[in-house]
N, C-alpha and C positions, 0 to 999 in steps of 0.2 A: 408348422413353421418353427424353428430357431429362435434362440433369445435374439441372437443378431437381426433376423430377417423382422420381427415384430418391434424391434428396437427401432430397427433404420425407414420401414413402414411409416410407424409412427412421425418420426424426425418429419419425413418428407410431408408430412397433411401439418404438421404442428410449429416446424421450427420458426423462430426467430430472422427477420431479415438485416444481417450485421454485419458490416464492410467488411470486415476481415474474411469473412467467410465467401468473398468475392475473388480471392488471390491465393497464387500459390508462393508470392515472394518472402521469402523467409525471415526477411527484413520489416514487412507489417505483419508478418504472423507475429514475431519475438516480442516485438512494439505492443501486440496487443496482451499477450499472453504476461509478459510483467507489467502492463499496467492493471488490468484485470486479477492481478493476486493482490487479497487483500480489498477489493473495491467493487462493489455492485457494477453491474454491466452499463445500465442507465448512467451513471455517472463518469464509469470511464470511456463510456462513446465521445464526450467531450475534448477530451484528454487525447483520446488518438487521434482525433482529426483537429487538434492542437498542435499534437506530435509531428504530425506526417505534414501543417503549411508550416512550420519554423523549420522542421527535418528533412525533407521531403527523400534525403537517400542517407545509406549509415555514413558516409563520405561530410554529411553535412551537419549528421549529431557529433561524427567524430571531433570534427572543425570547432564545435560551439565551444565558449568558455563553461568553465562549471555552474556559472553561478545564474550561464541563461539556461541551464537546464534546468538547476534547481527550482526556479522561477519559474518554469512550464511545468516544472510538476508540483509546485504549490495548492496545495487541500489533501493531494493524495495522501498522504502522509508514508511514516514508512520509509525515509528516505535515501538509506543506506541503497533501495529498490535503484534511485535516480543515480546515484553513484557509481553503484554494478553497471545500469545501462550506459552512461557515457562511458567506463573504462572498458568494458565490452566494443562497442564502437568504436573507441581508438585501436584495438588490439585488430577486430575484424580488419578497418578501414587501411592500415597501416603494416599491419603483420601478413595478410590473408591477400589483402586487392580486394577485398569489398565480397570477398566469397564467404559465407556461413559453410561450416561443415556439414559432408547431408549424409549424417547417420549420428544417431543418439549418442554413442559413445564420442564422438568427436563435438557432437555440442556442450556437452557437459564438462567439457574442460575447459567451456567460454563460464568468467565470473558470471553468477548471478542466476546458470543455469543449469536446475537441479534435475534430477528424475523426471518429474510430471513437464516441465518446460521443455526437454532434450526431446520426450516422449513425442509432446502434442507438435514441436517444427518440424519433427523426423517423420510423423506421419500426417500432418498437414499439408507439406513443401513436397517430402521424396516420398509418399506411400511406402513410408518402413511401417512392418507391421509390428508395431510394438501400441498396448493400451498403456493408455492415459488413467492416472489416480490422483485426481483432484478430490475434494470434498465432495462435491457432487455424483460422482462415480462411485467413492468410497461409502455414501449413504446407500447409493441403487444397489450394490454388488452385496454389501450386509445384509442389505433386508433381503432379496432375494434366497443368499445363502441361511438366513437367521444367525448369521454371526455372534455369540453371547463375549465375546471376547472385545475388549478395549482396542478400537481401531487405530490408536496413536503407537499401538503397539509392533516393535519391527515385525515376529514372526504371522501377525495378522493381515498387515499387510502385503509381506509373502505369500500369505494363504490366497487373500485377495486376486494379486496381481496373477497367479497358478490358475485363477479359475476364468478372468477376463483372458488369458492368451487360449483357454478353451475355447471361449466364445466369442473372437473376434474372428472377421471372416478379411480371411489371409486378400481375398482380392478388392475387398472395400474397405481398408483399416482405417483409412480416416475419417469418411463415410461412417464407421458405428463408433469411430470417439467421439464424431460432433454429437450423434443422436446418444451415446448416453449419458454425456455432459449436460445436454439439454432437458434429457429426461428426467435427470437429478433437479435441475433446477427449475422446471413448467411441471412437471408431474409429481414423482418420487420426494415431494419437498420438506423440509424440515419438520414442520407441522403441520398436523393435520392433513396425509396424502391422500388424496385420490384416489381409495382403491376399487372404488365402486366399477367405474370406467376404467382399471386400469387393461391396456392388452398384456400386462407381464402377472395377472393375478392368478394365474394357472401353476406358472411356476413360481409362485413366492410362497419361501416356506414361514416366512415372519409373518405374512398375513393368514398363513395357515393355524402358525400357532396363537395367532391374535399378539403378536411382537413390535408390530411395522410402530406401533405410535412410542415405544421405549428403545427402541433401536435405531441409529445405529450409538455406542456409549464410547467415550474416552476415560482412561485413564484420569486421577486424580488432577484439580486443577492449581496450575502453581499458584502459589500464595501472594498476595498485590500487598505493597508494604507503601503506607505514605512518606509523600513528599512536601514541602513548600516550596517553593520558589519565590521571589519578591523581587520583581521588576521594578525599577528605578527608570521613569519616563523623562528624563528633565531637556526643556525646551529652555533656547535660548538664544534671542536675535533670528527667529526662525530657522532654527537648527534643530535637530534633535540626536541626543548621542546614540549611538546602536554601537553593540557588540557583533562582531564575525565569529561565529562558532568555528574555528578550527579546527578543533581536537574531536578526538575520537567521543561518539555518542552517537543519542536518533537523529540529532538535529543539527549533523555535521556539513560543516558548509552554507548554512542559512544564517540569516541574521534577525539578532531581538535587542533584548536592552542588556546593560548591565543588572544583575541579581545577586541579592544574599540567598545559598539554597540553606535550607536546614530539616531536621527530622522530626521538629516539633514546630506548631505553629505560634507565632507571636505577631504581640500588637504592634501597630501600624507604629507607634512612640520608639520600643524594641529596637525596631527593624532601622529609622531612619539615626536612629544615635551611633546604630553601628555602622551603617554605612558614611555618615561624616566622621565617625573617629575612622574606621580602615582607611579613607580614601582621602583622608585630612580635608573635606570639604568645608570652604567658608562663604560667607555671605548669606544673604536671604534667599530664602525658598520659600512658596510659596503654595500652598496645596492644592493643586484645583480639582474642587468636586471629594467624591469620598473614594476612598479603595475600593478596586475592583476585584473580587475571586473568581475563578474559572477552575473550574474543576478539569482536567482531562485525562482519559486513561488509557494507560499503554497495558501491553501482556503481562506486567508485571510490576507495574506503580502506576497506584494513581496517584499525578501531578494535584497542588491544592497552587495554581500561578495567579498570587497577588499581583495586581498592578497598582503602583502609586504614581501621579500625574506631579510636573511640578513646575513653576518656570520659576527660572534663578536668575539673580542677576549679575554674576561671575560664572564664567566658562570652568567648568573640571574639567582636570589634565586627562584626556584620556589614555589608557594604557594601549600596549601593542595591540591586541585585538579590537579595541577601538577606534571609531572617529564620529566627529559630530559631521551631519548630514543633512543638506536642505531640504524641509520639507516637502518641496515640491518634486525633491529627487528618491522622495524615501519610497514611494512606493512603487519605482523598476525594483527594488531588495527584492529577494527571495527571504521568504518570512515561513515559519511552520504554522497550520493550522489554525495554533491555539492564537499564535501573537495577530495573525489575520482576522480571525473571529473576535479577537478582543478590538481592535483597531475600529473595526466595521459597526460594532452592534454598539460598543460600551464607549470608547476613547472620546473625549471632548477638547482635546486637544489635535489628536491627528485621525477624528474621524471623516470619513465622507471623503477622502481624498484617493483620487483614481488612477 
């Protein structure tokens, strides 16, 4: 038997049972395929049949405002992800008549999709036969090969992609991306594989050389440089102020509070002297409870996001990106992760609210 035919084997006694894998419409494959990057499968099952009752056609994500998408894609994190998808769906819904293009080089000129996305619609939706190189795949194709070379690397993944158009079988291509997606990710898995049972231990040559538990290796990792941030909570007449992130960033288009960011951390004394002298704040304030930190980290900072609670008894002016905002309204906002997770676990002022 073939890598393909012991691959696709497999899939069929092993796989996973996963809505997407129910359809050939290109419009919940895309759906599942960006939400699924970036996010465990168990948690974006959620997310797509989130997606698909607010969405239910690209005519009707096209239609949404931004800020009910960003809203449905709240925890995902990532968000620039939610931004490509709605600008995508107005271009399909509006440019196209609601048609996806059904060949990889035509999806790839839709925002948002890359190589491995173009790849898995083109041979999900139209059976083009082109493989898929996710992480998953990129682990199974190393170890098989014993790849000793940094898989983040372009000409590795050249290498790579030369050896899966070997071994995909031209009449069931989508059929062996699911199964070795899957096989990457139930079998071939990051730690500690399986190779006792595996059906592919004949041809691995990593578990020949005794490799598979050091392989597959990336290049050097970018360096993570701190941050602070110091959120400004101030409640007032049952309001509370929040900031609309506009501008360019991760957390473009969501809303938090006003903040001083800075590259070193200061006290809690610090932090609120400069924010009444920048923002000429007067009157009492009040501090309820102690400061909060949350650590969160991205690819390449970790966030240190103090929160400070406070109720005033003078309204600050807010500026353009601001407005104060009834608390009973604050939580339709589309908020990021971190400010959700702070709201829910820590906040004693605008926690518990649904």
């Amino acid at each position: 038997m073939t890598i393909s035919d012991r691959l696709i084997t497999w899939y069929q006694i092993h796989k996973r049972d996963l809505p997407w894998r129910h359809t050939r419409d290109p419009y919940s494959i895309w759906l599942s395929e960006v939400i699924l990057q970036q996010t465990r499968v168990n948690q974006g099952m959620a997310y797509y049949h989130r997606f698909h009752e607010l969405f239910p056609t690209v005519f009707d994500l096209a239609a949404a405002s931004e800020d009910e998408v960003l809203k449905a894609w709240q925890g995902l994190g990532y968000y620039s992800r939610a931004r490509n998808l709605h600008g995508t769906a107005k271009r399909v819904a509006y440019e196209m008549a609601g048609v996806f293009p059904t060949s990889s080089a035509g999806l790839k000129t839709l925002k948002g999709v890359g190589d491995y996305t173009a790849a898995a619609i083109a041979s999900f939706s139209y059976d083009e036969c082109i493989p898929v190189l996710d992480g998953n795949v990129q682990r199974v194709t190393a170890r098989l090969m014993a790849l000793e070379e940094p898989i983040d690397k372009p000409a590795t993944k050249t290498q790579m992609l030369q050896v899966l158009n070997e071994w995909i079988d031209p009449r069931k291509p989508a059929l062996f991306n699911q199964a070795i997606m899957e096989f990457g990710a139930l079998q071939c898995t990051p730690q500690k594989p399986n190779c006792d049972i595996c059906p592919l231990q004949a041809s691995c040559l990593a578990y020949e050389k005794g490799l598979q538990g050091s392989l597959p290796f990336k290049a050097g990792k970018t360096k993570v440089t701190d941050i602070w941030m110091y959120y400004f909570v101030a409640v007032h007449n049952n309001k509370v102020l929040v900031r609309h992130r506009r501008h360019s960033g991760i957390w473009k288009g969501l809303y938090d509070f006003p903040s001083i960011d800075s590259s070193v951390g200061l006290s809690p004394d610090e932090v609120v002297h400069q924010w009444k002298h920048d923002r000429g704040v007067k009157g009492k304030w009040l501090l309820s409870g102690s400061p909060v930190e949350l650590q969160h980290i991205l690819s390449h900072r970790r966030v240190h996001a103090v929160f400070l609670e406070f109720t005033c008894d003078s309204v600050i002016e807010p500026d353009d990106a601001e407005q104060w905002v009834a608390l009973e309204e604050f939580s339709a906002l589309g908020v990021s992760r971190l400010v959700d997770r702070y709201i829910r676990e820590h906040s004693q002022l605008l926690g518990g609210m649904e």
